[in-house]
C-alpha positions as CSV (number, residue, x, y, z in Angstrom):
1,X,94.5,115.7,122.2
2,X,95.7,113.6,119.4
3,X,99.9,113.7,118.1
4,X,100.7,115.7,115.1
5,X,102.5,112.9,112.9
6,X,105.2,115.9,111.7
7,X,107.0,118.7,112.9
8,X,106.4,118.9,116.6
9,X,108.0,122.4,116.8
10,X,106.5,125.1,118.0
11,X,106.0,127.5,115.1
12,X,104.7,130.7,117.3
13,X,105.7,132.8,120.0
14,X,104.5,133.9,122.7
15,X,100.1,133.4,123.8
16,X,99.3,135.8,125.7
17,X,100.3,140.1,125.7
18,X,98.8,142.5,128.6
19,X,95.8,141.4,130.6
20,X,92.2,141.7,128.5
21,X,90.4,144.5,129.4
22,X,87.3,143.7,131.3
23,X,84.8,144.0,128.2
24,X,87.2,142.1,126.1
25,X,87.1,139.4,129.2
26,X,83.5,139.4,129.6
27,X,83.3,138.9,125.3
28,X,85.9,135.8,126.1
29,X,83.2,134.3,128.3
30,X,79.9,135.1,126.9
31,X,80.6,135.2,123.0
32,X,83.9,133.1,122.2
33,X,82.2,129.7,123.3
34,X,79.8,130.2,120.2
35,X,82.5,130.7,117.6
36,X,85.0,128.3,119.1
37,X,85.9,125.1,117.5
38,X,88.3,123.8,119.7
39,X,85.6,121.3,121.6
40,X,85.6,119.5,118.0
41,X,89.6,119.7,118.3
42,X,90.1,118.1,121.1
43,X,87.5,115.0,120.5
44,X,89.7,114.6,116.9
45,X,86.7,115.8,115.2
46,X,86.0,117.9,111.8
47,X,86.3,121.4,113.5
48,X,83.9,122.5,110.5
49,X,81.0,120.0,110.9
50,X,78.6,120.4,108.9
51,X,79.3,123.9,107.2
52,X,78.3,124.0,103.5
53,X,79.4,126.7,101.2
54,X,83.1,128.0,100.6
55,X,84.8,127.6,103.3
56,X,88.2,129.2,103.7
57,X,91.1,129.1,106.5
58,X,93.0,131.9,108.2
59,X,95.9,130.5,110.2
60,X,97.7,133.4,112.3
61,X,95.1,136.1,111.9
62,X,97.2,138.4,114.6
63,X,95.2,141.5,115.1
64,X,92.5,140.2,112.9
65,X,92.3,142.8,110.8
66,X,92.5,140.8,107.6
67,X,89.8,138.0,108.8
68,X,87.3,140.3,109.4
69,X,87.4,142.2,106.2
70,X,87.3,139.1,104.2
71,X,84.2,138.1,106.5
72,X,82.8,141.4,105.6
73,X,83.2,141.4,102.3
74,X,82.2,137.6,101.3
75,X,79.5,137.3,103.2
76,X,78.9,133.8,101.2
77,X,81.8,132.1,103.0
78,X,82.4,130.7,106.2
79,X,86.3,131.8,107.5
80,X,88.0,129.5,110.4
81,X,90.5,132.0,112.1
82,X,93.3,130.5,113.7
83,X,95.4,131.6,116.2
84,X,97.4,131.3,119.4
85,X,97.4,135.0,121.1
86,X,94.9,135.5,123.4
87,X,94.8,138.9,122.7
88,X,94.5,138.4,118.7
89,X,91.3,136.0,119.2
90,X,90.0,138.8,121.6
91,X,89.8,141.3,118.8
92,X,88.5,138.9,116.8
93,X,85.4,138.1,119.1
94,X,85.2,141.9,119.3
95,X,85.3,142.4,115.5
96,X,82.2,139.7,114.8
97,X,80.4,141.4,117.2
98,X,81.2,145.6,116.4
99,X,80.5,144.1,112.1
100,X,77.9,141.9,112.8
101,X,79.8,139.0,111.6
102,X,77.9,134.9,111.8
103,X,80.6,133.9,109.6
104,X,83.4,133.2,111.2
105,X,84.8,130.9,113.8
106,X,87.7,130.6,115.4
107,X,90.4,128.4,117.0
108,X,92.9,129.4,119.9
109,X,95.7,127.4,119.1
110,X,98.1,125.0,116.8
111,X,96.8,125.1,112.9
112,X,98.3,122.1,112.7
113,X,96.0,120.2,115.1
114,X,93.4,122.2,113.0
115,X,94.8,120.9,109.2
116,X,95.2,117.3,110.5
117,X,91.3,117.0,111.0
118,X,90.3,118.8,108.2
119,X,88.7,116.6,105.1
120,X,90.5,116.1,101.5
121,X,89.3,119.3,99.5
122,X,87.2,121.0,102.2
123,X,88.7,124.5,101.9
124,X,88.8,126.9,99.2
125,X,91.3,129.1,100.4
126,X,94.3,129.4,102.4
127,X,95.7,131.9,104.1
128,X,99.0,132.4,105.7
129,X,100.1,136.2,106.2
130,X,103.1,137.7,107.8
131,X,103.8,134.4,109.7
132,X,106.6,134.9,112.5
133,X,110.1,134.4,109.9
134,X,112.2,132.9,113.1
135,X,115.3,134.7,111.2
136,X,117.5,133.2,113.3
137,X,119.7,130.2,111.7
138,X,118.5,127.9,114.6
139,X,115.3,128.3,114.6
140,X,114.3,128.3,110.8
141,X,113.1,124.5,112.0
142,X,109.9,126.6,113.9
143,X,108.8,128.5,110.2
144,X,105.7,127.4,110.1
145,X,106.1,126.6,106.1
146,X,107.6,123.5,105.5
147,X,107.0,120.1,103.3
148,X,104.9,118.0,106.1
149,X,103.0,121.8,106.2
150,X,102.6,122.4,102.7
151,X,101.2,118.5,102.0
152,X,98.5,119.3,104.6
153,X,97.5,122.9,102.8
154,X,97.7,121.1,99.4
155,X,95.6,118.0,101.0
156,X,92.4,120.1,102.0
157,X,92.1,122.2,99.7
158,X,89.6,121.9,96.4
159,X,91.2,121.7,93.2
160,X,92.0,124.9,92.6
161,X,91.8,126.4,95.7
162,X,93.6,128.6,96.3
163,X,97.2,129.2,98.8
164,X,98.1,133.0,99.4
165,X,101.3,133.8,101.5
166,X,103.0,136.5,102.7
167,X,105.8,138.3,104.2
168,X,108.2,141.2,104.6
169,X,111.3,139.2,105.0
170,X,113.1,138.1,101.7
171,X,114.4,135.1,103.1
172,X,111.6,133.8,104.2
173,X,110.5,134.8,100.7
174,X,112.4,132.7,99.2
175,X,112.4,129.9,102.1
176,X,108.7,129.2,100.7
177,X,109.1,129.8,97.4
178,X,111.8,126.8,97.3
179,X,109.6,124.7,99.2
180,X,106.3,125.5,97.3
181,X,108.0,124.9,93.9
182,X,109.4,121.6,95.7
183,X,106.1,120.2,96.1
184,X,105.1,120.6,92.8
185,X,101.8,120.3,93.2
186,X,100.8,124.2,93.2
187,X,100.8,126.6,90.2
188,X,102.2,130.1,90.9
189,X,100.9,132.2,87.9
190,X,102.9,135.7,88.3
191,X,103.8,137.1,84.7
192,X,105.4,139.7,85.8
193,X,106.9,141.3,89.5
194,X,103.4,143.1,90.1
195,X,102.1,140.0,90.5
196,X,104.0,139.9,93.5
197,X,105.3,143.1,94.4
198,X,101.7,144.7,94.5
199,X,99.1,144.2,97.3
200,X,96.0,142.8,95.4
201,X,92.6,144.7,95.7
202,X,91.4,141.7,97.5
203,X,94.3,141.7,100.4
204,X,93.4,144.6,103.1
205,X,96.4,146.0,104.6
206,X,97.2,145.6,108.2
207,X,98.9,147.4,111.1
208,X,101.5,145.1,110.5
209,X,102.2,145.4,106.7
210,X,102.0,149.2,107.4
211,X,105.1,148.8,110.5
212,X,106.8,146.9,107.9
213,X,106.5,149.7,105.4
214,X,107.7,152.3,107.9
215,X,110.4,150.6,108.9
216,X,111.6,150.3,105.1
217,X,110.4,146.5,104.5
218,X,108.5,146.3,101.3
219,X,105.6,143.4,101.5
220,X,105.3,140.3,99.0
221,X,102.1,138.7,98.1
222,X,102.0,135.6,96.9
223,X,99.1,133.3,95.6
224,X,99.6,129.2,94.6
225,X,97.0,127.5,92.8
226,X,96.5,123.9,93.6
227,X,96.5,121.5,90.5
């Protein structure tokens, strides 16, 4: 594997939950290998080859609850779904298979290691949802959303592509909004709090937006055009 040039932190948790039940094992094994990009990873290759038409980035999918409904519903587009729990990427196999999905593939591990290989304007979306806030003082260095971050996100996607972020945690809220305006190179065109404030048609809930909401966390939705 090649070295990340920036922030060498570790920006998730933990990889693995409770053991995979045997049919989410034997989809691991027979189905996985065929949406897994991590082959082209590891050789420091374009992990999307070939692929024409939108193509669009999940990174920390989780459950993969939001990945599959944008597969579902853009048919047209070709989604890269990155993430590091096992048991996330299980669902995910599970999901393609239970929809009938051929348009998404997936990587078990670091986005970073995916951004870094990526070409100059490849992607015309971005997503990073809910990412793990590290709230604790001393590990704010491991948020995922930082300048060497947000110059990779700016640097593959297409002019106007676009960067949607989000999060139940107000300091991290404003921990992106800082560095996103810092950049300068994205355009955040909310009028008005809605903008913000109000899940988008486009942007399916999840199980944990709705454990946010019950626990009295309200969610924040957030979309950055690139120049």
């Amino acid at each position: 594997m090649f070295d990340r040039d920036n922030n060498q932190h570790r920006t998730f948790g933990r990889a693995k939950g409770k053991a995979l039940s045997p049919a989410q094992a034997a989809l691991m094994e027979d189905v996985f290998p065929k949406l897994d990009v991590g082959s082209a990873i590891a050789a420091g290759k374009n992990p999307l080859g070939s692929l024409e038409g939108p193509l669009w980035l999940e990174i920390g999918f989780g459950a993969a609850e939001h990945l599959l409904w944008q597969a579902e519903h853009n048919p047209q587009v070709t989604i890269l779904g990155v993430e590091p729990f096992l048991n996330g990427v299980a669902k995910a196999v599970r999901g393609t298979q239970e929809k009938g999905l051929g348009n998404i593939r997936l990587h078990r591990g670091d986005a970073r290691d995916v951004l870094a290989l990526l070409p100059d304007g490849a992607l015309e979306k971005v997503f990073v949802l809910f990412p793990d806030p590290w709230p604790k003082a001393r590990h704010n260095k491991r948020r995922i959303i930082n300048a060497a971050f947000l110059e990779q996100v700016y640097r593959v996607l297409t002019p106007g592509g676009a960067f949607r972020f989000g999060s139940d945690i107000i300091h991290y809220v404003d921990w992106t909004l800082t560095r996103v305006l810092a950049h300068g190179g994205f355009d955040w065109p909310a009028a008005a709090h809605s903008d913000w404030r109000v899940r988008p048609d486009d942007w399916p809930s999840t199980r944990y937006l709705e454990k946010a909401l019950r626990e009295g966390r309200s969610g924040h939705f957030f979309e950055f055009i690139k120049q």
